[in-house]
N, C-alpha and C positions, 0 to 999 in steps of 0.2 A: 528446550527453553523457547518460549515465544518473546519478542520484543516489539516494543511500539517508539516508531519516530512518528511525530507529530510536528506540527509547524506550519507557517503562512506558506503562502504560492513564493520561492525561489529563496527560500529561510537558510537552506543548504542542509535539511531534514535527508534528502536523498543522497547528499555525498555523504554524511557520517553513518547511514544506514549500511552504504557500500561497502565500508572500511570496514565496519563492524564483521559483517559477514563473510568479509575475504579472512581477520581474525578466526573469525570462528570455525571457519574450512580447513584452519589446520595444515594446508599445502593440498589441496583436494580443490575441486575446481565446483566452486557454489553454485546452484539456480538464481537465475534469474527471471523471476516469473512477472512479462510485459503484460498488462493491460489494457493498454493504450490504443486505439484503432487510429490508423490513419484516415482524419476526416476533410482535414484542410491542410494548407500549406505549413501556418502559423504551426500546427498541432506537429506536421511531419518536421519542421525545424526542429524541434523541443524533441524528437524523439531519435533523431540526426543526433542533438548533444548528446544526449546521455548514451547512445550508442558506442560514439565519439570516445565520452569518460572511462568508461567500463573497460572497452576494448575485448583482447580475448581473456580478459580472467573468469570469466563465466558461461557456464554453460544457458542460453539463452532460451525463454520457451515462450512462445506469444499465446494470449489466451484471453479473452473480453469477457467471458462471461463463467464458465466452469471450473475453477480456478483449484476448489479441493479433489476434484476427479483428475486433474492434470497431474498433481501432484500426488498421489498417494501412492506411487512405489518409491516416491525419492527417499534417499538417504542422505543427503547430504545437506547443507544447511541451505534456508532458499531465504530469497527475497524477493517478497511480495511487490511491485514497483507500479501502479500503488492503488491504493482502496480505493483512494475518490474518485480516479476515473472508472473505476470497476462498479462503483455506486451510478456514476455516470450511465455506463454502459449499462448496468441492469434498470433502471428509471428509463431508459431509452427502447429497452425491447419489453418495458412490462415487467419484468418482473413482480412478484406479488411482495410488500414486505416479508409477511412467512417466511420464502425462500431467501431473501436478504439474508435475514437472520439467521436463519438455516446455512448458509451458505458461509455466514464467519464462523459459524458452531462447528462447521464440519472442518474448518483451517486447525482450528484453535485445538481438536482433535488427532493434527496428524503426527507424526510420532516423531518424523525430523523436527529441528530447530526451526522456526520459522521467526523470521526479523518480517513487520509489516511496515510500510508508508502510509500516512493519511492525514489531508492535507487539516487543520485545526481552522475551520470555518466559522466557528462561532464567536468569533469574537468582535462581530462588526454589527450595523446595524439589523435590523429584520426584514430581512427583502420584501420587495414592495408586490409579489407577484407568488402566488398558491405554488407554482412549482419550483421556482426556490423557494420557498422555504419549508416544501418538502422535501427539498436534495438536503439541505440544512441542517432541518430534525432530524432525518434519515442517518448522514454522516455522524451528527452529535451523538446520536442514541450508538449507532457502532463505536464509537472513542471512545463512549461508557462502557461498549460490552468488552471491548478489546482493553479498554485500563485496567478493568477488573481482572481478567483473566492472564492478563500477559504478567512473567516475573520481572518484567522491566519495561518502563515509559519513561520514557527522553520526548525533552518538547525541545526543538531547537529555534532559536530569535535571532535574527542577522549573525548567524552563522554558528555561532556560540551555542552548543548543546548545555542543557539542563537536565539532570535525571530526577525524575519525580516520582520515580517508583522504583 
């Protein structure tokens, strides 16, 4: 099964993805598959929290950029924590779109459960500046490729999950 939480910056998209995945483990200790680089202070707080939240119910794997090669012996249910920095991180080393794309084909592909994070960007104005609003289109075109193919999408708003798929 694949899942999509979707939602603004601090919606709480990330705590009901949690729960979801601890659910679906069954009593088996889920992945948690980080994305997030430590780049600045602000960024290492935000990753302190959720560190914090989680605790040891999960087995924990850091990974910025290769995200389906980290994961394809796993069997157990993962969560992806979360795209938008992962889009972050590949606009940051170059990536080509191609491999973008390529790179949620081959998630979307793996044979565990996978539960995904990604942050719903599009719902604001059009940034004033070519590289956002290629992170933008970038992220929106993945929420399209990932709505489509995931058997569940939850968009969560001040806390409150909604399943739209």
């Amino acid at each position: 099964m694949k899942i999509l939480f979707t939602g603004g910056v601090k919606s709480g998209k990330s705590r009901h993805a949690e729960k979801r995945v601890l659910e679906m483990s069954r009593g088996k200790k889920p992945v948690y598959l980080a994305t997030t680089e430590l780049l600045d202070p602000e960024m290492k707080e935000r990753i302190s929290e959720h560190r914090r939240r989680r605790g040891a119910k999960f087995h924990t794997l850091e990974e910025p950029l290769h995200l389906a090669d980290t994961l394809l012996s796993t069997e157990v249910p993962v969560l992806v924590e979360c795209l938008t920095m992962w889009l972050n991180n590949a606009m940051h080393y170059q990536l080509s779109e191609k491999k973008i794309f390529a790179e949620i084909e081959n998630l979307l592909l793996l044979e565990c459960d996978v539960i995904f994070v990604l942050n719903e960007v599009g719902m604001g104005i059009i940034p004033d500046n070519s590289l956002a609003r290629k992170f933008a289109d970038l992220s929106g075109r993945i929420a399209q490729q990932l709505g489509e193919a995931c058997d569940e999408v939850n968009l969560c708003v001040a806390g409150i999950l909604l399943k739209i798929k």
